[in-house]
N, C-alpha and C positions, 0 to 999 in steps of 0.2 A: 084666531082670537086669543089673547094674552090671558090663561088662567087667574083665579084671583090668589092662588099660591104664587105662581112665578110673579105677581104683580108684587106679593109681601117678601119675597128673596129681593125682588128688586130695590124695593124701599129700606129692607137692611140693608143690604151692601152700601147705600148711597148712605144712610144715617148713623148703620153701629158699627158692620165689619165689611169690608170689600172682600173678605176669603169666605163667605160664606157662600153653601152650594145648594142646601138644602133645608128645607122643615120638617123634622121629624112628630113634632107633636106641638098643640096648640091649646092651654087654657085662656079663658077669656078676660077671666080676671081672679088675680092671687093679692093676699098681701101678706110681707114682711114681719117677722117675728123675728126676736131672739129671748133666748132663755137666761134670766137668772140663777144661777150657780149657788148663791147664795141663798135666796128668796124662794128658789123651788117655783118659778111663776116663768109667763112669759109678756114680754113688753112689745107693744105694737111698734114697729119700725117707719122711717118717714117712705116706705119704698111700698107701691101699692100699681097694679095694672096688669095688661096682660105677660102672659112668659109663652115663652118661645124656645126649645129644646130647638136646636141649629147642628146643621152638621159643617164644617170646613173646610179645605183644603190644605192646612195645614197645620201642625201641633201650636194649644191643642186641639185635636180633632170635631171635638163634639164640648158643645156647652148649652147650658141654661141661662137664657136672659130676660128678664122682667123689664118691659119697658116702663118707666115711671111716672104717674100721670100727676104724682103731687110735684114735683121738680124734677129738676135735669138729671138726679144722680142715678144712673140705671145698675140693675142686679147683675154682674154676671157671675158663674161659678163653674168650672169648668168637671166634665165628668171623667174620674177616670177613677182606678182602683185605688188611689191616695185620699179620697173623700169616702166618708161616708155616709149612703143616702138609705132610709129607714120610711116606709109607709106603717104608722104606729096607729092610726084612724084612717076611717073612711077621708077626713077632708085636711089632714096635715099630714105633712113629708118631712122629717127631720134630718138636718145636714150638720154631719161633724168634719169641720176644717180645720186644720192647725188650732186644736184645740179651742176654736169656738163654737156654739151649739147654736142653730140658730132653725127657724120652719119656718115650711111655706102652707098658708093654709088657704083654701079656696073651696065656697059652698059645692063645687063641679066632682062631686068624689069620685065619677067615673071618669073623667078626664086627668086626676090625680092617678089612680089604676093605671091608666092607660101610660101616662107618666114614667111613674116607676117601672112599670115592664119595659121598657123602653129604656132606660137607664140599666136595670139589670142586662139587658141584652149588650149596650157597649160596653160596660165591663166585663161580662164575658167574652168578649170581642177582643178587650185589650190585655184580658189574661193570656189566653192564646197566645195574643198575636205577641208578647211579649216572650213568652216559653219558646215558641218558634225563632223568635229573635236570637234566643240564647243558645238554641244547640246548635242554629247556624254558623253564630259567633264561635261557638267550641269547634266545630265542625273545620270549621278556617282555620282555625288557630293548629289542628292536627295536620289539617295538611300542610300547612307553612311549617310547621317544626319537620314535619317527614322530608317536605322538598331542600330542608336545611340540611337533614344529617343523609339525605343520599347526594345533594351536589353543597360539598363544604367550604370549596376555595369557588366554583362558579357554574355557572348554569349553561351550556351549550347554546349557542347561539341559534341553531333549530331547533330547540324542547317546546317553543311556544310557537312553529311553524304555523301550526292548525290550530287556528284561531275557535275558542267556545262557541258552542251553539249559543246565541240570544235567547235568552226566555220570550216564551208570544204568553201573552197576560192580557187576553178582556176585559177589556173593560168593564055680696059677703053681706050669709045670713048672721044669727046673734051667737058668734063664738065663745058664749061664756061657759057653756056646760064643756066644749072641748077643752079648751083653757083653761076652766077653773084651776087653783092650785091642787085640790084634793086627786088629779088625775093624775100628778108627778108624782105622787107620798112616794115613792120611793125610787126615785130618781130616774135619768135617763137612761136606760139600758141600749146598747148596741149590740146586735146578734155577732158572736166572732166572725170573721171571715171563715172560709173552710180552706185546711190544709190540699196544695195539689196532690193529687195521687202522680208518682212516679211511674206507673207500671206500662208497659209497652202497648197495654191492649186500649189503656185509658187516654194515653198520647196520640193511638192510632186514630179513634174516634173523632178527639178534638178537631185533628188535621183535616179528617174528613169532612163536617164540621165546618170548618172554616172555609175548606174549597168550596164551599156553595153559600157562603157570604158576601154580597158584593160588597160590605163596607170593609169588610177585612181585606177583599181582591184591592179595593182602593185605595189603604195604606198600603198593599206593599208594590201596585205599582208606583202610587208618587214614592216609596222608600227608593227605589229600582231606578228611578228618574231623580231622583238627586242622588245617587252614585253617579250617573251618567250612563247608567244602562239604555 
């Protein structure tokens, strides 16, 4: 018998995204804010219903979508370490994108919780797995310069006899007290990101870490399968 998750994957794919694989988290109903800059307030948005944290199949991996029960125009916002997303109350989430401020606020403040931990988790996911990206990129980049300056004019026709091993990879109550203007007197703050630590012991962790993530195991097998690994 067809769970009532796989029945709601089922109904996105057919309605928002066909690459969608999974639900990571589920409020029942949010609505749309954005912030005046000017005004120090925030203005209710035409965008109102449930949202849906969805995982992909393909970049980008993971987003946030608001289905919209006032009209057709639905929210989406995609989560990586280029946005940034702020639990600031119990029942609002504040998101800064290419310079727009804008919250989601919804009376479920533990389903918001729940939210954001879950958000912090894929971008931890995608700092990693982006760090890892990079030394492997460096990684390549040395031995292609090394295989350059030991074979200068050409590479012996048996050097690549023995073909690599293949990697095996497993697969809404009265928002006026939160809203009021007097809660912004002093504007939006965003906590800085935090500086990576470089140190070997801190990279080792990560890695670790990472091997016993299956979302991270699942970017880099599709990475590995569109090489043609």
């Amino acid at each position: 018998m067809e769970s009532q998750e796989s029945r709601l994957v089922s109904m996105l794919r057919g309605r928002v995204d066909r690459t969608i694989v999974e639900i990571l988290c589920e409020i029942q109903h949010v609505a749309y804010y954005q912030f005046d800059e000017v005004e120090k307030n925030w203005k209710k948005g035409d965008i109102e219903g449930p949202l849906i944290l969805v995982k992909r199949n393909q970049e980008p991996h993971f987003y946030i979508v608001i289905l919209n029960k006032l009209n057709f125009k639905n929210f989406y916002e995609p989560v990586s370490l280029e946005t940034q997303f702020e639990q600031k109350s119990p029942q609002l989430l504040y998101i800064r994108d290419t310079g727009k401020v804008f919250g989601i606020w919804t009376p479920n403040s533990e389903g918001l919780e729940l939210l954001n931990k879950k958000i912090e988790e894929i971008k931890h996911i995608d700092s990693q797995s982006r760090m890892l990206k990079n030394l492997l990129d460096i990684k390549v980049e040395e031995t292609s310069s090394r295989l350059d300056s030991k074979f200068p004019e050409k590479i012996p026709e048996d050097y690549f006899e023995h073909k690599p091993v293949q990697p095996n990879i497993s697969p809404l109550e009265n928002t006026g007290k939160v809203l009021k203007p007097s809660f912004f007197q002093n504007g939006l703050q965003f906590e800085e990101e935090g500086q990576a630590d470089s140190g070997k012991e801190r990279l080792r962790e990560a890695i670790i870490a990472l091997a016993h993530s299956d979302e991270f195991l699942d970017l880099v097998l599709q990475g590995l399968r569109s090489k043609g690994f």
